[in-house]
N, C-alpha and C positions, 0 to 999 in steps of 0.2 A: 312748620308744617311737616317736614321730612323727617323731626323726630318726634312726633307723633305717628306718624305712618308706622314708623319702623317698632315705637313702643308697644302697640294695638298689635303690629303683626308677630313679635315674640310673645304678648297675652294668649294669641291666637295658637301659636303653636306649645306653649306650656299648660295651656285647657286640653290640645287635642292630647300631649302625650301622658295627662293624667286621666287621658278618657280611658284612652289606649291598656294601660297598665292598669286598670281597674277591670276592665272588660275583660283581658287575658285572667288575672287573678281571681274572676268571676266563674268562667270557663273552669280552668282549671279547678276550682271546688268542687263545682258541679260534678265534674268528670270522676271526682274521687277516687267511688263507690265504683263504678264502670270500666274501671282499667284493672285488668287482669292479668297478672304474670304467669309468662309457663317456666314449667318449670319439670328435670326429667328427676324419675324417680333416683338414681346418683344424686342427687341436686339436694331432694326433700332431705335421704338420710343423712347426707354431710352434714347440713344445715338445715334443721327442721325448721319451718315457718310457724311462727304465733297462733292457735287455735283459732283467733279471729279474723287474720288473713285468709280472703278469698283469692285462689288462684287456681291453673292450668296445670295439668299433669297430662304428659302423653308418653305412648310406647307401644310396647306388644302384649294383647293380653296371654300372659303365661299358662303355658297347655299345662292343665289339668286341674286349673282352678277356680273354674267357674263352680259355684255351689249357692243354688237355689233356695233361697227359706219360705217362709211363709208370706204369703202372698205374691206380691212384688220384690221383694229384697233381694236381691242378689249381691253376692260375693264372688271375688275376685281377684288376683296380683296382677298388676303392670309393671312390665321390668324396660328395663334399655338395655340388656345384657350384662347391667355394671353392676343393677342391684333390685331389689324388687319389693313395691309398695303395696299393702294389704288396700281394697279398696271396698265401700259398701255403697250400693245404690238402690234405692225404691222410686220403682217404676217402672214404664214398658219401657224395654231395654232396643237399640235400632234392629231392623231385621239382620243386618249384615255383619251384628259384632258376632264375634266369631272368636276362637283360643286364635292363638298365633298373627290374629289382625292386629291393626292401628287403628289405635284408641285417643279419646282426647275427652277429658275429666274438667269439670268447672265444680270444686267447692273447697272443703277447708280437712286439715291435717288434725285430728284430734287422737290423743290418745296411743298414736301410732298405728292410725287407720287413717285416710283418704274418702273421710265423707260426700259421698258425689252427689250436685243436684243436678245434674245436666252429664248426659254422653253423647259425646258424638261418635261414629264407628266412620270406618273410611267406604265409602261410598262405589269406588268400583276394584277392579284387581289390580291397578297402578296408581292408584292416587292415595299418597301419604300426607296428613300436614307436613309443612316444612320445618316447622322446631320438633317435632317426631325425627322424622329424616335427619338431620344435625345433630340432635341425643345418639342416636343410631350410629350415626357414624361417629362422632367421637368417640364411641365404645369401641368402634371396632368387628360390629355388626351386622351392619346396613348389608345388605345384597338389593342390587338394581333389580328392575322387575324384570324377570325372564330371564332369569340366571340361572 
């Protein structure tokens, strides 16, 4: 009788940990497409990413290169002070981007341009993302707000 209990209860536990490891490796698929890496413009030129890798670009947009095309499309460079990424986007751009603000880019590195489907601009006078903030300072750059 006791090993029978005991057989049934390792069945029991070698079902749950093949549920377990399936459901994780299910998840994780899923999530693929969804996981985003940032990445600062030092980062892209060292190592350019595969034109079909989607990822994160942040920094400062660099004064004097905003330039407007046709319709929506704007152009742009984000730098971290280390180096600096040519960027193109269409669409309405946030109210608050701005030359010299913190910027954060979602798309892909093509051709030695930073095609953007998504910007975010930073939202008040002290609120930087934090992988901005970290680019920033590993450069060498960063000034605290109200400096």
């Amino acid at each position: 009788m006791k090993s029978l209990k005991k057989q049934r209860r390792i069945q029991v536990i070698a079902v749950a940990t093949v549920a377990l490891v399936l459901a994780t490796g299910l998840i994780g698929y899923a999530m693929r497409d969804g996981i985003n890496y940032f990445r600062a413009p030092s980062q892209v030129i060292a190592e350019p990413p595969a034109p079909s890798e989607v990822f994160r670009i942040g920094g400062l947009v660099e004064e004097g290169s905003i330039v407007r095309g046709q319709g929506e499309t704007v152009s742009f460079s984000v730098t971290d002070g280390g180096a600096s990424v040519p960027v193109t986007y269409t669409g309405v751009l946030p109210d608050l981007f701005a030359e010299n603000q913190g910027m954060v880019g979602t798309g892909r590195y093509v051709n030695g341009t930073f095609e953007a489907t998504e910007i975010l601009a930073k939202h008040d006078e002290n609120y930087m993302p934090k992988e901005v903030v970290d680019a920033l300072k590993d450069q060498g750059v960063y000034q605290e707000p109200g400096s």
